[in-house]
N, C-alpha and C positions, 0 to 999 in steps of 0.2 A: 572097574572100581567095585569093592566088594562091601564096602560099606555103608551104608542106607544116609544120606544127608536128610531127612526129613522124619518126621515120627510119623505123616500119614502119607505116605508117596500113592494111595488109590482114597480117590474119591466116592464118596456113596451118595444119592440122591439126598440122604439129610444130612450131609455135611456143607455147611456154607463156600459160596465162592469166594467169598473174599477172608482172606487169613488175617489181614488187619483191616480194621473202617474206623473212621475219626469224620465225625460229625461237629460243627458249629464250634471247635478246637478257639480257645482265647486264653490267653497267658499274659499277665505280666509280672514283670518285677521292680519294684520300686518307682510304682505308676506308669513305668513306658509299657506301652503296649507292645509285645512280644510274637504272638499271634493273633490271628485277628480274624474269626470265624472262620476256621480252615477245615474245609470237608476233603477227605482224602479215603480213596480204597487200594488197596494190595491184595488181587488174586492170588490164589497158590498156581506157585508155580512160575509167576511172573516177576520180572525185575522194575523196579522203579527206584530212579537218578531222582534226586533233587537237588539239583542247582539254583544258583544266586550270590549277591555280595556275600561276607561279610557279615554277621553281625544283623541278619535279616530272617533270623529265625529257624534255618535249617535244622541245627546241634538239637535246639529246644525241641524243635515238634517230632523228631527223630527220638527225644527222652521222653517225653511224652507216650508212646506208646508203653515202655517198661517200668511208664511211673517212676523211672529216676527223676521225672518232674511230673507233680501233679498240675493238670489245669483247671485253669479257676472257673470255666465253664465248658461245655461240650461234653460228647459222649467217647469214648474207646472202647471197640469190641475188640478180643483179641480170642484168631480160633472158634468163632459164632458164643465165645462168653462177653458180656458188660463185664468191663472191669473198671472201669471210673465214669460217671454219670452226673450231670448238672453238678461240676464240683466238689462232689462226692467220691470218693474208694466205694464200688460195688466187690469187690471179689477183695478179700484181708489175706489170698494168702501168695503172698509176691515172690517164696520161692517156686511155686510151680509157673506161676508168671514167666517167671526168668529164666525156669528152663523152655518152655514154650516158646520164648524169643533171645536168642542168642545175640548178642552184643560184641562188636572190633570196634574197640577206640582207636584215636588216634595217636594216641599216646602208649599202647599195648597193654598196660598195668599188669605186668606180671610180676608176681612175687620173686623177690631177688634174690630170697635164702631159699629156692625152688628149682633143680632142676629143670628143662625143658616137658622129659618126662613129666615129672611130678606135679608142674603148672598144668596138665592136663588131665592129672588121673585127680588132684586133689576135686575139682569142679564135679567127678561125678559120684566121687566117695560121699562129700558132703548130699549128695543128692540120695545118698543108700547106695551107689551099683559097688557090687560086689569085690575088692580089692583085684584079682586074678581078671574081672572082666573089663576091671577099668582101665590097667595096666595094655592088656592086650587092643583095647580099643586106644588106647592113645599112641600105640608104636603105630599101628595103622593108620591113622588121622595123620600122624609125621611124615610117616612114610609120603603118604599122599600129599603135603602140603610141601614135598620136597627137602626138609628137616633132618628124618631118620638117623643120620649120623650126627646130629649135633644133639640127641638127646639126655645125653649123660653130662651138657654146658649149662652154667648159669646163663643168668639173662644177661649179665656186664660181659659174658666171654661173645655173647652174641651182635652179628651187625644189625642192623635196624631193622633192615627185610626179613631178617631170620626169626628177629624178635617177634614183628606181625603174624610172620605165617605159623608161628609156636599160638598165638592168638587166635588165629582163624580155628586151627588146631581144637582148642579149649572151647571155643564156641560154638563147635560143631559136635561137640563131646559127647552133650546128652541129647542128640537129633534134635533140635527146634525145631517149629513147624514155620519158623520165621527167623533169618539172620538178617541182624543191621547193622550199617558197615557207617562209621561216621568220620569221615573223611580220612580214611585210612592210609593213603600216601602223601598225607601233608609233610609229612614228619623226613619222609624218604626222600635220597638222592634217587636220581634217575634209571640207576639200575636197579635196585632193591626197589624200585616203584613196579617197574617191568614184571619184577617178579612175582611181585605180591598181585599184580592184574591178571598174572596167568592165572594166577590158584583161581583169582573171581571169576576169569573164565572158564576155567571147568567146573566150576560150582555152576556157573549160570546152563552150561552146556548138559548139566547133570538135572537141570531141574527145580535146583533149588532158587524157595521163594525169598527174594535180597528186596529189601529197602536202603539203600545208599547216600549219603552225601556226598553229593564228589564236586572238584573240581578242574578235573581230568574230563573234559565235555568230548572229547574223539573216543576215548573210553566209554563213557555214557551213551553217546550215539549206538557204537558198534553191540553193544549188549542190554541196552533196555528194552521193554517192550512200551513203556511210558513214562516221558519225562516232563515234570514238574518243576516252572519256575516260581520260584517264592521270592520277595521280595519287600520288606519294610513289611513281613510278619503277613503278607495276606497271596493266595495264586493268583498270579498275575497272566499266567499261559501253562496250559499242559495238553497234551497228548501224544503221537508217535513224536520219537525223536527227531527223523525227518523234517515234520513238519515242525517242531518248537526249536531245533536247531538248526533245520537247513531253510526253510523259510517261515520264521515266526511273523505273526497276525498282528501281535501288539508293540507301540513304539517301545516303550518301556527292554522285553525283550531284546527287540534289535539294539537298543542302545548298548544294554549288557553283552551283547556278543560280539559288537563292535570294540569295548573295553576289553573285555578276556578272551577274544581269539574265536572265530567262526570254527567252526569243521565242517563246514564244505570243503 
């Protein structure tokens, strides 16, 4: 693979270890309490799953990092910068934000009067990259998320899986130093799920640093380095996946893996 997933793939003594930190994290919306004092770090380099119901805060504190939601308290460092502080915006300028942290919905949102192509090269034009180097970085990105030949297809000519990984695609455009992936095979049948796991696997195998929603927990096992259950907005268990999937500590935990399927 010849193209760099990361803007700083070598560490220096005064570069932070951790790419994202969220400190004393509390959200809500329309008085429910959403989050609820959530400290969380992301190494570079490392993968973290966060699993849970439903409806228990995952999506949010996953937007929270790129201030697609602000929180009404706690700190976000993103890259060793403050960028939201006791409820405050520290850092005003949210397109270098965003390209520092790359984003896959679940739902793809790619522009429909857009070529495959062109949903990829437009992310780095608007960014300034040069038309000739945007163009060439996005046949490569294709290439690599298995695409290539569907680059010249709308996104209605496209299946679901092809849809996401034309996503991952664009998200990896302008090198984040952070992709977040938020529940990105909800949406897919079981083969377009497959497929879009591989790409995450060799992003993961590559290096790069993923924050995930999933709820594909044998997926999570096999490629995190730390898994995170949240639940009713506050963690309830994290560490190796081993241990919060194949023998969790907390009843709560066991309850949930008893509903949604152990991997052991």
């Amino acid at each position: 693979m010849t193209e760099p997933v990361t803007a700083a793939t070598e560490q220096t003594s005064a570069t932070p270890q951790a790419v994202v930190r969220m400190d004393g994290l509390r959200k809500s919306f329309d008085g429910r309490l959403v989050l609820d004092d959530v400290h969380l770090a992301v190494d570079r380099g490392s993968i973290v799953s966060i699993i849970g119901q439903s409806g228990g805060g995952k999506s949010t504190l996953m937007r929270c990092v790129n201030l697609l939601e602000r929180p009404d308290r706690g700190r976000v460092e993103v890259s060793g910068e403050v960028v939201h502080d006791g409820g405050r915006m520290v850092s005003r300028d949210l397109p270098r934000l965003r390209r520092t942290v790359g984003m896959v919905f679940q739902r793809f949102h790619l522009f429909p009067h857009l070529t495959a192509v062109e949903n990829v090269v437009l992310a780095q034009r608007t960014a300034g990259v040069p038309e000739q180097e945007a163009l060439g970085r996005a046949v490569a990105l294709l290439r690599r998320v298995g695409v290539a030949h569907r680059g010249l297809a709308y996104p209605e000519q496209l299946s679901g899986g092809e849809q996401q990984r034309v996503a991952i695609a664009r998200a990896l455009a302008l090198r984040p130093d952070v992709l977040l992936f938020d529940e990105p095979t909800s949406s897919l049948d079981p083969e377009a799920t497959r497929e879009v796991l591989s790409v995450m696997r060799e992003l993961a195998a590559d290096g790069m640093t993923m924050l995930l929603v999933t709820h594909e927990l044998p997926f999570a096992r096999e490629v995190s380095d730390h898994v995170v259950f949240l639940d009713r907005g506050r963690i309830v268990e994290e560490g190796h996946p081993d241990d919060v999937l194949g023998n969790p500590a907390q009843a709560r935990t066991q309850e949930f893996l008893a509903t949604y399927g152990s991997t052991s």
